[in-house]
C-alpha positions as a printed Julia matrix, in Angstrom:
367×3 Matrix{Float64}:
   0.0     0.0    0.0
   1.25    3.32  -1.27
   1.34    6.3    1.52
  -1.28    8.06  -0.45
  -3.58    5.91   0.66
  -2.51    7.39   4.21
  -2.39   10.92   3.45
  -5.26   13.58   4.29
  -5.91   17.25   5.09
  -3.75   16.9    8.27
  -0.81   15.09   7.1
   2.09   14.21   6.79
   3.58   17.04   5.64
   7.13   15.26   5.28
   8.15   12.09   4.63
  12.02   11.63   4.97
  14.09    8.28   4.07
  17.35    8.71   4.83
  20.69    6.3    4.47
  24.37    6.28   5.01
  26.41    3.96   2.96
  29.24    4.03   5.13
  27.67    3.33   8.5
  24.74    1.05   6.98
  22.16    3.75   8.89
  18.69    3.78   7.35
  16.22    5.64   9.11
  12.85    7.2    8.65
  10.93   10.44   9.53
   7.49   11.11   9.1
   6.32   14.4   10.21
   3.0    14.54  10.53
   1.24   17.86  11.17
   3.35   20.99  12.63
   0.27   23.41  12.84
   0.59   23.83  16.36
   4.83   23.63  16.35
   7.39   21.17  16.06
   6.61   17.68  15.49
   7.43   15.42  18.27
   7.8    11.96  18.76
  10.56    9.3   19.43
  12.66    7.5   17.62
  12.54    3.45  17.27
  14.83    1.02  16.0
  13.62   -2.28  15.21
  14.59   -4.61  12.1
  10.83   -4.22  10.98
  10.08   -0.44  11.29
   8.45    0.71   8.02
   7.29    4.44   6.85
   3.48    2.51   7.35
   4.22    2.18  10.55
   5.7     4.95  11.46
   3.5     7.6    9.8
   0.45    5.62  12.39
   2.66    6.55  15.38
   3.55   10.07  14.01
  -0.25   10.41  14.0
  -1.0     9.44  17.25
   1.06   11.95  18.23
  -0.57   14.69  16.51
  -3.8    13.78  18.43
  -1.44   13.24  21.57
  -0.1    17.25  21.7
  -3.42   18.52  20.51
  -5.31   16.8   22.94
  -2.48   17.9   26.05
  -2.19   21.61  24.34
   1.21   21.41  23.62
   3.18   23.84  21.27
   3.9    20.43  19.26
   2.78   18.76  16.62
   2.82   15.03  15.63
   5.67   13.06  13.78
   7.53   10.37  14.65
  10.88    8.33  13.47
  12.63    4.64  12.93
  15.95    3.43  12.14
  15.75    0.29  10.37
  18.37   -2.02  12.67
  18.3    -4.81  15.11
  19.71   -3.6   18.41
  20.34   -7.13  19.15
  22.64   -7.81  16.82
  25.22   -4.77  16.97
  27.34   -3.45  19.55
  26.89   -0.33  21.67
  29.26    1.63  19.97
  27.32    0.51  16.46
  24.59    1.49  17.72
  25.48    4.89  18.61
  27.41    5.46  15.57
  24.26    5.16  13.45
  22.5     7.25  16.34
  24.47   10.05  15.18
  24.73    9.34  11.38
  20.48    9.64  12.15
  21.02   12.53  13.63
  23.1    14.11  10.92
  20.91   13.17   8.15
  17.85   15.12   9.96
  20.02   18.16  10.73
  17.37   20.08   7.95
  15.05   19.65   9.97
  15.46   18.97  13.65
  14.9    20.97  15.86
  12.72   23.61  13.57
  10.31   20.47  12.37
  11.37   17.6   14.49
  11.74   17.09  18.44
  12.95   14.01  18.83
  13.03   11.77  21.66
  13.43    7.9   23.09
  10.87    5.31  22.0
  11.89    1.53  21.01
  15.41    0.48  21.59
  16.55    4.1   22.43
  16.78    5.69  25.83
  18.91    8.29  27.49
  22.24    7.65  25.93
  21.21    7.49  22.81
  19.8    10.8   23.24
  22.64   12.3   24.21
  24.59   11.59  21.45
  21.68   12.22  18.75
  21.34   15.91  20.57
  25.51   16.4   20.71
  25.78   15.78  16.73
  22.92   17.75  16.06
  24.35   20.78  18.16
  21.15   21.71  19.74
  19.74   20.76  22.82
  16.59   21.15  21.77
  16.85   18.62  19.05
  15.69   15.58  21.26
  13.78   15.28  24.99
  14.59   12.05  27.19
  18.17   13.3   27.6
  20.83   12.66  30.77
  19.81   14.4   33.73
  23.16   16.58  33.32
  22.22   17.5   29.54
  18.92   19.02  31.63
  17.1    15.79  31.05
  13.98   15.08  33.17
  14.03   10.96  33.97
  11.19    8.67  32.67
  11.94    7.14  35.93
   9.76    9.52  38.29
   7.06    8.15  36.41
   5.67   11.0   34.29
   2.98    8.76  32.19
   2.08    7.05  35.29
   1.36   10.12  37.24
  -0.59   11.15  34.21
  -2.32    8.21  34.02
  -3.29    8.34  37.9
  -4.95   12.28  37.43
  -6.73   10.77  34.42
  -8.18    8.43  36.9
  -9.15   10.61  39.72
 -10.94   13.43  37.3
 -13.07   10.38  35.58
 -13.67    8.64  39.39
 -14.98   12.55  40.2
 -17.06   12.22  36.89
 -19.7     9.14  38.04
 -19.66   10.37  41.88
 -16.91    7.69  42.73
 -15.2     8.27  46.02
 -11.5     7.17  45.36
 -10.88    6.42  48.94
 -11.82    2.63  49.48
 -12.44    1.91  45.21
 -11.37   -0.91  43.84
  -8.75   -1.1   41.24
  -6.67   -3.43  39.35
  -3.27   -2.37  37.26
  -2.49   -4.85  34.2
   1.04   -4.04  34.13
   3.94   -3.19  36.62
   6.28   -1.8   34.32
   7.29    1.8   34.03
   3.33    2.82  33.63
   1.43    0.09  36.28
   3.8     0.37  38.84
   3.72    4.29  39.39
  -0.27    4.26  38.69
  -0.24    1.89  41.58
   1.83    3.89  43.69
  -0.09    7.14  43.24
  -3.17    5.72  43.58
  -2.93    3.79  46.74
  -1.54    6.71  48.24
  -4.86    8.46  47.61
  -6.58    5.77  49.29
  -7.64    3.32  46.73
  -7.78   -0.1   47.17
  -5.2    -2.28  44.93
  -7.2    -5.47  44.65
  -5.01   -7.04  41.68
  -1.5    -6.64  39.87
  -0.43   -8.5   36.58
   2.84   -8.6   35.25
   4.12  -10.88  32.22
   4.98  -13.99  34.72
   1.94  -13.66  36.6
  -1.25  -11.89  38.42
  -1.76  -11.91  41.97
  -5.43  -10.99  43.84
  -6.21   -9.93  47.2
  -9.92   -9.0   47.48
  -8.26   -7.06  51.01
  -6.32   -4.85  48.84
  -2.53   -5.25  48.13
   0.03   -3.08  50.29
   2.28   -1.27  47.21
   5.74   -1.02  48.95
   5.62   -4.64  49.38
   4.31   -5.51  46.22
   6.91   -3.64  44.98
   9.86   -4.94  46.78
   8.7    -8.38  46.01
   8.44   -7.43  42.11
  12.3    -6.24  42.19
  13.29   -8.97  44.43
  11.54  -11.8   42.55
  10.71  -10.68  39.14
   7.05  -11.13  39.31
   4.3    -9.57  41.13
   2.34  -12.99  41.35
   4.85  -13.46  44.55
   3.35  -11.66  46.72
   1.79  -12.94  49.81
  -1.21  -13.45  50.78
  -3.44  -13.27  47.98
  -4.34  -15.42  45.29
  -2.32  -16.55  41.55
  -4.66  -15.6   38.98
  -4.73  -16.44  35.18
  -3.89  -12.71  33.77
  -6.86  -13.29  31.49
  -9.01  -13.41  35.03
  -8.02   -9.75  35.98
 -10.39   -8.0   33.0
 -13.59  -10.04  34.83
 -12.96   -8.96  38.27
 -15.78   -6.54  39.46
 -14.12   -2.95  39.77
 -14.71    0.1   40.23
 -11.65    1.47  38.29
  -9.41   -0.85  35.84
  -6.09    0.24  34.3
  -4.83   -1.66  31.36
  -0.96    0.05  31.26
   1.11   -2.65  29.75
  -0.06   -3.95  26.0
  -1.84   -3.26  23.07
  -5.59   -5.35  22.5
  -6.15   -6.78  25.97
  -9.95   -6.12  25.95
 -10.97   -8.08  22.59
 -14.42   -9.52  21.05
 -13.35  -12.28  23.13
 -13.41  -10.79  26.52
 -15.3    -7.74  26.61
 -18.67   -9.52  27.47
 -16.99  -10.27  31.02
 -15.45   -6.49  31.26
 -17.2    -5.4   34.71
 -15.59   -2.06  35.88
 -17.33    1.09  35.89
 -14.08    3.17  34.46
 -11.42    1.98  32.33
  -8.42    4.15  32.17
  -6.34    3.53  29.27
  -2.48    3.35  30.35
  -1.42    1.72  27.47
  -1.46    2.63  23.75
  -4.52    0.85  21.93
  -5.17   -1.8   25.21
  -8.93   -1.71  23.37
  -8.74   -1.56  19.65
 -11.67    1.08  18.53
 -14.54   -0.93  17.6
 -14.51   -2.98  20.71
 -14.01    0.25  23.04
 -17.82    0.89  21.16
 -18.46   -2.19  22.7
 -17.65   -0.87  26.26
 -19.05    2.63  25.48
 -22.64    0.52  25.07
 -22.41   -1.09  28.34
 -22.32    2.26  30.27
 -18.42    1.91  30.94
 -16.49    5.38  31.28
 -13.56    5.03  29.29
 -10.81    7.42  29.4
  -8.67    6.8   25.66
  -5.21    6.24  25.7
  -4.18    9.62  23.93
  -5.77   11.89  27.07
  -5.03    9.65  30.07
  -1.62    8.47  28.68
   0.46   11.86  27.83
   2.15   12.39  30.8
   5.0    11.08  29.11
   4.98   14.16  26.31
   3.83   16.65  28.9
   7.61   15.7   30.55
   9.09   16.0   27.49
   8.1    19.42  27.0
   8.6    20.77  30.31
  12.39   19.39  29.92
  12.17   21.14  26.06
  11.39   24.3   27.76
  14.09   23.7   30.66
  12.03   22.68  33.2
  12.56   20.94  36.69
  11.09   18.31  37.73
   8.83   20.31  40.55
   7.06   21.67  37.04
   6.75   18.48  35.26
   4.41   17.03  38.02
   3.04   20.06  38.44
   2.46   20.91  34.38
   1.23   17.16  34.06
  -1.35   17.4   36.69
  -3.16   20.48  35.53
  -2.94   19.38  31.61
  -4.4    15.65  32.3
  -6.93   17.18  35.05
  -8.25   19.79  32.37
  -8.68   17.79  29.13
  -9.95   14.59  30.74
 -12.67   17.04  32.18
 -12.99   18.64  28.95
 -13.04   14.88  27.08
 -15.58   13.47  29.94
 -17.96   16.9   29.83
 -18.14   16.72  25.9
 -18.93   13.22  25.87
 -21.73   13.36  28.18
 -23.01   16.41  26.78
 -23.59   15.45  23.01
 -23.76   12.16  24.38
 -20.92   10.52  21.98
 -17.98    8.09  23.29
 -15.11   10.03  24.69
 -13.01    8.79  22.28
 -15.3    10.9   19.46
 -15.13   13.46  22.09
 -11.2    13.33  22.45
 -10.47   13.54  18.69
 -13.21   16.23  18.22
 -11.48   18.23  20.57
  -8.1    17.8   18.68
  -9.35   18.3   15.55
 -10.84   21.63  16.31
  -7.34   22.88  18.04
  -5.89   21.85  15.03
  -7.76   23.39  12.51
  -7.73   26.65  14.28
  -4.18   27.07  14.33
  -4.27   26.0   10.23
  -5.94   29.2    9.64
């Protein structure tokens, strides 16, 4: 399939395929839509990456900053390579041979930052051949880098959560919730949320699910995940199939890990009254409809999930991290309200809502 079949009246506006001979560095940009500034997005590198693919990412990411009402537009980049198979300092060397190549355009059309296979030091060295530090987020904390690891998305995520709990009269204190995921997402939703006075009922990770009907006490669970390697450790509660924690009855339930959890297959059993999206896609469109028709508030991935891109533009503007949590709070707060309100008041899904929303910020700032 050509891209034309992708292309319409908000993108992309570039499409760049780049390649060094010498180094063996192929990479691709797409950048989406830049109505609102830059386009930002990170930069993956996978032996499969394809413009297809990364044109559908650059796209989420123009509803992403729209949606968060961020000076940034959508785009998005690859470099065809497996990671696995080369050395550090191969890797880096076509880092900055990707880096050179987009010097035309980054920073003025691109912000880049980590995604797949890249992380900090990989940004530093993209940002030091460029020559501008603004060429790439997810930086060293020296370079003024803010770290993923004070768990920007997941303190996103956790706002998200309280603001829709607010929405159906919920009181947070004493609801039920379960995390599918302890990774980088899960585990700081958790945190955050128990701390507000919700009650953890069940934890999955990829070696296991555990279930305590009691509620689960987070600084264990979490010194038993690093310990062990697996939440389904933790004592007492009960080992659970993972499939078993989208039928428990919840109040609140936060997919954060994988895409298409919540299938045709499942979502008959789906018995929470919200469903916070902490992962990209955890409920592919047509079966989020599904959800929307049993009277379950769903929060989309692109509103509850940008914490990540609200950090990254905090640290693009030189930031601390006292601002980040502080920026990321008000943004998700305000446009989960604004998603939530919408969708109740033309009575659509808040997923319509959400990309209504966007589009309209968009086209404004295309006049």
């Amino acid at each position: 399939m050509e891209l034309q079949h992708f292309a319409d009246e908000w993108g992309p506006e570039k499409v760049i395929e780049t390649y060094d001979s010498k180094i063996g560095m192929k990479g691709i940009l797409v950048i989406d839509n830049t109505a609102l500034g830059p386009g930002k997005g990170g930069i993956r590198m996978a032996p499969w990456v394809d413009v297809f693919e990364v044109f559908k990412l650059a796209r989420t990411m123009t509803w992403k900053c729209a949606l968060a009402e961020l000076p940034f537009g959508g785009a998005k980049s690859g470099i065809i390579a497996d990671p696995s198979k080369i050395s550090k300092e191969k890797k880096l060397e076509i880092v900055r041979a990707f880096s050179r190549s987009l010097k035309p355009v980054c920073p003025s059309m691109y912000v880049a930052a980590p995604d797949m296979a890249t992380g900090e030091v990989e940004m530093e060295a993209f940002a030091k051949e460029n020559g501008s530090m603004q060429a790439c987020t997810g930086k060293p904390k020296e370079m003024g880098g803010i770290p993923h690891e004070l768990g920007s998305t997941g303190f996103g995520v956790y706002n998200s959560a309280l603001v829709a709990a607010e929405h159906i009269g919920l009181k947070i204190n004493g609801a039920s919730v379960a995390v599918q995921g302890f990774g980088n997402v899960g585990s700081f939703v958790s945190k955050f949320i128990t701390e507000k006075g919700a009650k953890l009922v069940c934890v999955s990770d990829s070696d296991g699910c555990i279930y305590n009907e009691d509620g689960l006490d987070f600084e264990k669970l979490n010194q038993i995940k690093n310990e062990t390697g697996s939440v389904k450790n933790y004592k007492p509660g009960k080992i659970l199939n993972n499939e078993r924690l989208f039928e428990l009855k919840l109040d609140i339930l936060i997919p954060a890990a994988i895409p298409d959890v919540i299938t045709n297959k499942n979502v008959d059993k789906v018995k929470s009254k919200i469903i916070v999206e902490g992962a990209n896609i955890p409920i592919a469109p047509e079966v989020e409809r599904i959800v929307y028709k049993k009277n379950i508030l769903v929060v989309p991935d692109f509103v509850a999930n940008a914490g990540g891109v609200i950090s990254s533009y905090v640290e693009y503007i030189g930031g601390n991290e006292k601002d980040m949590f502080k920026i990321v709070e008000d943004k998700i707060r305000r446009n989960t309200k604004i998603v939530l309100d919408r969708a109740e008041e033309k009575k659509m899904s808040p997923r319509e809502a959400a990309m209504e929303i966007a589009k309209e910020r968009i086209k404004n700032a295309m006049k």
